[in-house]
SEZAKE-979975 format. One line per 3 residues: number of its first residue (from 1); their letters; for each residue z, y, x of C-alpha. Coordinates in nm, 3 decimals, m for minus. Example, Ala and Ser with C-alpha at 12.3 -4.5 7.8 and 13.67 -1.06 7.14 Angstrom:
2
1 = AS = 0.780,m0.450,1.230 | 0.714,m0.106,1.367;
! end
This chain:
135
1 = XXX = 20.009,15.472,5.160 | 19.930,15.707,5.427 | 19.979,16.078,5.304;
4 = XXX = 19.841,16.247,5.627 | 19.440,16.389,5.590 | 19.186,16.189,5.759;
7 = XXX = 19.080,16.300,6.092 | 18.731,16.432,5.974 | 18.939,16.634,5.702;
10 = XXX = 19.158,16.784,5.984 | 18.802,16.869,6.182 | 18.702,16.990,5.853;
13 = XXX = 19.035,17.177,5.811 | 18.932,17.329,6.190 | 18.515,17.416,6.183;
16 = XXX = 18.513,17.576,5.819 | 18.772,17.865,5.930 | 18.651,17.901,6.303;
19 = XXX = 18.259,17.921,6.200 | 18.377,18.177,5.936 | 18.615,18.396,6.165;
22 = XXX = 18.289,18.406,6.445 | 18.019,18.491,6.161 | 18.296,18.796,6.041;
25 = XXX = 18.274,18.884,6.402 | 17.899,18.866,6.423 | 17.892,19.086,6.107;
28 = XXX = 18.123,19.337,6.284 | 17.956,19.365,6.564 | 17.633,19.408,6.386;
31 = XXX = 17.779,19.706,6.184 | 17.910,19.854,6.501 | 17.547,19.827,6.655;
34 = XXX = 17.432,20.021,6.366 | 17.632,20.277,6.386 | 17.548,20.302,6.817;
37 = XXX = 17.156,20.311,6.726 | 17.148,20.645,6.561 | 16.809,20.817,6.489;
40 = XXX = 16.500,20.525,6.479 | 16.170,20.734,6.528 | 15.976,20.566,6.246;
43 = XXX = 15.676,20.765,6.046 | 15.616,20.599,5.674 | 15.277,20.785,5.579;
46 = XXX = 15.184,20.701,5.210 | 14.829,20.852,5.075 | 14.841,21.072,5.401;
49 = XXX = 15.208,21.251,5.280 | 15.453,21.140,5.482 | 15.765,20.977,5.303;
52 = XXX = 15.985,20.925,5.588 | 16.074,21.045,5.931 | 16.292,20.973,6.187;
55 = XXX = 16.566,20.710,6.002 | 16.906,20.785,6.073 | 17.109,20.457,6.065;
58 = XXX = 17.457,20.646,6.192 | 17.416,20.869,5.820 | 17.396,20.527,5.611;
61 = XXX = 17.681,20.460,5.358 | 17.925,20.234,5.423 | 17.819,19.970,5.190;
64 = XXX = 17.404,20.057,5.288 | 17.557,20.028,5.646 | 17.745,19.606,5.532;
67 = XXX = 17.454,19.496,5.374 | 17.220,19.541,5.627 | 17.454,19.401,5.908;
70 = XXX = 17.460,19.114,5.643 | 17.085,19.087,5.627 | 17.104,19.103,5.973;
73 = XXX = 17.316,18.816,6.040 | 17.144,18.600,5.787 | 16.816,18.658,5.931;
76 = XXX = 16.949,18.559,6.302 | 17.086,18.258,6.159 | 16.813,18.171,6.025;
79 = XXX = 16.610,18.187,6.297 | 16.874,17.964,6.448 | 16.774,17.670,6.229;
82 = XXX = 16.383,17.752,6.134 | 16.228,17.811,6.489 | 16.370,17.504,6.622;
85 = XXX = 16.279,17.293,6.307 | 15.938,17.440,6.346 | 15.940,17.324,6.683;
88 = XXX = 16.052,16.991,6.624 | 15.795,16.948,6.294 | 15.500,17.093,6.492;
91 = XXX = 15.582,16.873,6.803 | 15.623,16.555,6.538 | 15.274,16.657,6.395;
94 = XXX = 15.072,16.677,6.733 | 15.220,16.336,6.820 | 15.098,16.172,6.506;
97 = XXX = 14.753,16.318,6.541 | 14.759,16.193,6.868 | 14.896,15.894,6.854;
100 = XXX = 14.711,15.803,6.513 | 14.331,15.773,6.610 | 14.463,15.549,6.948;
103 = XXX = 14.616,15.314,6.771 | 14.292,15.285,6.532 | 14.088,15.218,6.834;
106 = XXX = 14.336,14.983,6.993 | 14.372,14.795,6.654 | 13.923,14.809,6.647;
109 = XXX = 13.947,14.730,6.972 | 14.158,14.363,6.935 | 13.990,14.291,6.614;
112 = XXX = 13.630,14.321,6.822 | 13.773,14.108,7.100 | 13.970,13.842,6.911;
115 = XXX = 13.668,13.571,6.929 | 13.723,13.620,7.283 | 14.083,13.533,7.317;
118 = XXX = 14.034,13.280,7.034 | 13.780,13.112,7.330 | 13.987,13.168,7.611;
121 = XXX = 14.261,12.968,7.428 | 14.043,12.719,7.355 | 13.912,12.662,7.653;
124 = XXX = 14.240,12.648,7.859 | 14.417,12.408,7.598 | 14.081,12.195,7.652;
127 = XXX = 14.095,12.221,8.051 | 14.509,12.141,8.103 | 14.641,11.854,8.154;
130 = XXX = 14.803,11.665,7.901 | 15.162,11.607,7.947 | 15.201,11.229,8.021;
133 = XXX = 15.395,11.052,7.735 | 15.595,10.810,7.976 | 15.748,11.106,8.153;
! end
């Protein structure tokens, strides 16, 4: 009995850890970006008194500071998957709508013009020659 994991396991084994060590990185880098913006010049006017000026993303607690690298990263990896899905959906969707209403008309088109061929059989099985039977 063979002891030894399967080679998908051992792939397994090798993808979980390296697409975990890269999104850490991608986190960390995120939370270093933070901390390199500084000062944002946003204006948050409620009611015409104005809540908030100038955010300071530098002045951010720590934990403030992780969670929105965190948001971060989950909202680019989203966008990995859901704009190309989108893409793919969208593209699927403008085919069918295209392709649809030709093959109606192709499929209205044969059923209008199957007398035709049924007649243009006919007549060429009526005009060959027969196959002799001695041959």
């Amino acid at each position: 009995m063979r002891t030894d994991p399967t080679p998908r396991r051992r792939r397994l084994a090798l993808v979980l850890p390296t697409l975990a060590l890269l999104a850490a990185g991608a986190l960390l880098a995120l939370w270093l970006a933070i901390d390199a913006i500084g000062t944002i010049p946003v204006s948050v006017t409620i009611d015409g008194q104005e809540m908030l000026r100038d955010l300071d993303l530098a002045a951010l607690h720590p934990g403030h500071k992780f969670a929105l690298a965190a948001a971060l990263l989950v909202l680019g990896l989203t966008l990995l998957v859901a704009v190309p899905l989108a893409l793919l959906l969208s593209a699927g969707a403008a085919l069918v709508v295209v392709l649809l209403p030709l093959a109606a008309t192709l499929l209205a088109l044969a059923i209008a013009l199957s007398p035709l061929a049924l007649l243009g059989w006919l007549l060429w099985r009526a005009t060959r020659r027969s196959p002799s039977i001695g041959a």
